[in-house]
C-alpha positions, 0 to 999 in steps of 0.5 A: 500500500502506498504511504499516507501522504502527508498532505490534506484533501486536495494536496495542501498544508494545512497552514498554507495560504495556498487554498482549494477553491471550493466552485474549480478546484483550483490553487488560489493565493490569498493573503490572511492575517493571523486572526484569520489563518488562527480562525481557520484552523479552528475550521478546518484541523477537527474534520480531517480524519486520518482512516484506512477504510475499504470502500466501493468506487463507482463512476456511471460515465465510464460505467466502472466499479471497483475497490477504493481505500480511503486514506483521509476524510473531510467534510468537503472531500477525501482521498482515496486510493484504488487501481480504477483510472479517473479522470479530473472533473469525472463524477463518482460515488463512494459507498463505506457501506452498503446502500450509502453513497458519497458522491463527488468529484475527482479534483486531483491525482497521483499515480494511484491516488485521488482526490475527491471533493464531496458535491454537499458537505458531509458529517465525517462522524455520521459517515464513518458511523454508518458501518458500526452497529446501531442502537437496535442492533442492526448492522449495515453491510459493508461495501460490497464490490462486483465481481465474476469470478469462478470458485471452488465451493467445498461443502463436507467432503464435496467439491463444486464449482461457484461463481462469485457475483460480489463480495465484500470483507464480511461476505458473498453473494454466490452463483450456485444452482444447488440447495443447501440448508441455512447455516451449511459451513462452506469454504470457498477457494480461488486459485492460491489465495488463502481460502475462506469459510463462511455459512450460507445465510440465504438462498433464493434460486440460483444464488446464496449468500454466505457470511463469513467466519472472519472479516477478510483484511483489506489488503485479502480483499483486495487480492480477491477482487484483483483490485 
């Protein structure tokens, strides 16, 4: 994984006066005074949270979708890195969980790192909360990235061929056109990855989800999906 680079969203110092304009993305020269710059810090220290988050990284223009890892997150933007390629200007969509979508825009890049800045200013907290359990209990899914890859389920001592539809660091939406009862241990394998075990959760036709026995790190993830 790269290094964290030591700048803030849209590759600045924070105690620079060279500013981000917020309506181009463009380097602006401003002069402040102390007051000011001291009143801006106050602003803008508080947001910059320094993460290293999987999520979901989509663009409709180019019609791709794939892995991001987010390395810091603002109110106004973050910065990401992922094997996708985009373009300056290209509109995109960030899930850190399932059914969530911070959308935005691509301002900068640097090899495989970009820059996004959020088209409505985002609650860092409520952003980053979103994948923790709730007060009933329940716990959104995280980010699951679209896959076609095949498999080899074992189920006991059998062996079967699967595809893979999505997957994500807790779970996996499979093609497989036999049943299997709720709660069957499977384990799924894929050329020398390392394998993973799981529980089939659901069944509906053709398809099963299974939940894993362990949260896969972002770096397996990130082997599985190639990406």
């Amino acid at each position: 994984m790269r290094e964290i680079l030591s700048r803030t969203f849209g590759g600045f110092q924070k105690n620079s006066s060279r500013k981000l304009s917020k309506a181009t993305g463009e380097q602006t020269n401003s002069e402040t005074t102390i007051d000011e710059k001291s009143a801006e810090d106050d602003r803008t220290s508080p947001r910059d949270r320094t993460i290293f988050r999987a999520a979901r990284l989509s663009s409709r223009i180019h019609d791709v979708e794939g892995l991001a890892i987010v390395r810091n997150i603002s109110e106004d933007g973050m910065q990401v890195e992922t094997k996708l390629g985009f373009e300056n200007g290209e509109h995109v969509a960030v899930s850190l969980a399932d059914g969530d979508r911070i959308e935005g825009e691509v301002v900068w890049q640097d090899g495989n790192s970009f820059g996004i800045k959020f088209f409505d200013w985002v609650s860092v907290e409520q952003a980053l909360n979103r994948g923790s359990e709730t007060p009933h209990g329940f716990k959104p899914r995280a980010p699951r990235i679209v896959l076609d890859l095949p498999v080899t389920l074992r189920v006991g001592g059998y062996l079967a061929d699967a595809r893979i539809c999505d997957l994500s660091q807790r779970g996996a939406k499979l093609k497989f056109d036999r049943f299997l009862p709720i709660d069957t241990r499977v384990q799924i394998s894929y050329d020398a990855l390392r394998p993973i075990s799981g529980s089939v959760k659901w069944q509906a036709s053709d398809s099963i989800g299974v939940e894993f026995h362990r949260t896969l790190s972002i770096e397996e993830l990130s082997s599985w999906t190639g990406r």
